[in-house]
Structure formats: structure tokens, C-alpha cells
C-alpha positions as a Markdown table, in Angstrom:
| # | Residue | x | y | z |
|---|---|---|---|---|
| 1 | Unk | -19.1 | -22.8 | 3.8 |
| 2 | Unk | -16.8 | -25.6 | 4.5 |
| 3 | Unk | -18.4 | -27.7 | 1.6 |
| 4 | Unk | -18.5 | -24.6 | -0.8 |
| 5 | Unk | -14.6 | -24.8 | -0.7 |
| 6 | Unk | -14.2 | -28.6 | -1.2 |
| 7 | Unk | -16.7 | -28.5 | -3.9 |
| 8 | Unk | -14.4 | -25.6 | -6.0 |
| 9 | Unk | -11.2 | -27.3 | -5.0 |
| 10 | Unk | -12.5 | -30.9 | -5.9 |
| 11 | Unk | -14.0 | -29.4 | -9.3 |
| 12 | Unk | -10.5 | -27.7 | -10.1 |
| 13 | Unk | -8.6 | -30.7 | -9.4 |
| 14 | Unk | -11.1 | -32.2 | -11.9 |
| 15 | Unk | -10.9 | -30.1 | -14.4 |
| 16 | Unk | -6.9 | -30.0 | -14.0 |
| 17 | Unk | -6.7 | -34.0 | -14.6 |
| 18 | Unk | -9.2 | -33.8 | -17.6 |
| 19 | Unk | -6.6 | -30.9 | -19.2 |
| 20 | Unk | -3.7 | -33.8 | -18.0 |
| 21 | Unk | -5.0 | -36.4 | -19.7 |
| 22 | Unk | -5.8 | -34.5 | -23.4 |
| 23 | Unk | -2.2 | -33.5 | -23.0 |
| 24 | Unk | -1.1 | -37.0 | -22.2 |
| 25 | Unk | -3.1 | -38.8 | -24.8 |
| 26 | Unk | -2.0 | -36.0 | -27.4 |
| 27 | Unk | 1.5 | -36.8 | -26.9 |
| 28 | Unk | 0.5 | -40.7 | -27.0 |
| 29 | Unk | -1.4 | -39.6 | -30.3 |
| 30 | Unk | 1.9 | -37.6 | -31.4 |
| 31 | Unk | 4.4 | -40.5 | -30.8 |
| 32 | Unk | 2.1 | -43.1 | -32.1 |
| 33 | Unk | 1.5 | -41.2 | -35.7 |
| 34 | Unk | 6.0 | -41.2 | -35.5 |
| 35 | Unk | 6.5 | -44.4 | -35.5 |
| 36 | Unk | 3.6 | -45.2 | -38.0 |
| 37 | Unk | 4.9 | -42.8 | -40.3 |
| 38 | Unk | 8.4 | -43.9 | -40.2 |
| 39 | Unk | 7.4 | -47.3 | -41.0 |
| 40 | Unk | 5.2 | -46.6 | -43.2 |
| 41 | Unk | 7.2 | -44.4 | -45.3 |
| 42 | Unk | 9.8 | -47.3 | -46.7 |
| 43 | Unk | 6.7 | -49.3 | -47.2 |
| 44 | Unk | 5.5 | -47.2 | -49.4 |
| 45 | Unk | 8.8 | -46.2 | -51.7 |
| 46 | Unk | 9.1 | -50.2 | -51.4 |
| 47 | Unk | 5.7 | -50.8 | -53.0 |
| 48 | Unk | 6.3 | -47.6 | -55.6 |
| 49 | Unk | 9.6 | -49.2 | -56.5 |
| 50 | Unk | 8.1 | -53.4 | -57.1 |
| 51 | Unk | 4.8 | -51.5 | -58.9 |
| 52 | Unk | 6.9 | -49.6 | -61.1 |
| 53 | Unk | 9.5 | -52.4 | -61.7 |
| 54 | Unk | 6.4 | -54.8 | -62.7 |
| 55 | Unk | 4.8 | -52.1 | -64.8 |
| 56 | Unk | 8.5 | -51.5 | -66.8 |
| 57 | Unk | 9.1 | -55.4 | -67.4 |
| 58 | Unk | 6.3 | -55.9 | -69.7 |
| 59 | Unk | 7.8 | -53.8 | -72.1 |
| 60 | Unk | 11.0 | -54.3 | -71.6 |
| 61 | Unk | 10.1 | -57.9 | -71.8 |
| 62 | Unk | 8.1 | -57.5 | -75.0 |
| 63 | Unk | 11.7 | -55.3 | -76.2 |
| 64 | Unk | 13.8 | -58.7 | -75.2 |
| 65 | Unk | 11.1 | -60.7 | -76.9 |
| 66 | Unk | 11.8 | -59.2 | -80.2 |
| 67 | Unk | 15.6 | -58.2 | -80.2 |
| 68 | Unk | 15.7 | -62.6 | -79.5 |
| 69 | Unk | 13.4 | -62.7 | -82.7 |
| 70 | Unk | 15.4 | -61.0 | -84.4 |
| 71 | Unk | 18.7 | -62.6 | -83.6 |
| 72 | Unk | 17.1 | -66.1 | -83.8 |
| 73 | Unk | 16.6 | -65.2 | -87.4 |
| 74 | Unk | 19.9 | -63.3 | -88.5 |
């Protein structure tokens, strides 16, 4: 009868510290995706910003191109 009981109590404990650790590696999980995101958000308005700054100087450098044209022959 005596084993009965430690074999329930040892399973609960068991089953207790399986629930502990989802919770603990959830909140690893959870603090982990933070700081990722908040690094990674900068990053990306920093590449958005130098893509879309290389993507406007071609035609504002084909614009420059010809308003030099023009001066050099006026």
C-alpha cells in the first residue's frame, strides 16, 4: 500500500516539474523573441531606409546628370 502512495506522489511531482519547465522555457521563449524583436526592428527601418535611398539616387542622379548637361551647354 506503502508503494501505491509513493508511486502517485512521485508521478505528481513529475508531472508538476514537466508543467514547471513548459512554463519556464515559455518565458525563456517569450524574453528571447523581446530582445530579437527589438533588435531586429531598427535593422530593418535601417535596411528600408539605405534600399530606398539606393533605389532614389539613380534617378536623382540621372536628374543631376542632365540639369549639369544642360548648364555645361548654356
Amino acid at each position: 500500500m506503502l508503494d501505491i502512495l509513493f508511486t502517485v506522489i512521485f508521478i505528481a511531482l513529475f508531472l508538476w516539474t514537466i508543467k514547471l519547465m513548459f512554463k519556464i522555457s515559455w518565458g525563456i521563449a517569450k524574453i528571447l523573441a523581446t530582445v530579437l524583436l527589438v533588435l531586429a526592428i531598427p535593422a530593418l527601418v535601417l535596411c528600408l531606409i539605405f534600399a530606398g535611398g539606393f533605389v532614389l539616387l539613380i534617378p536623382i542622379g540621372i536628374v543631376a546628370g542632365v540639369v549639369g548637361i544642360i548648364k555645361m551647354f548654356t
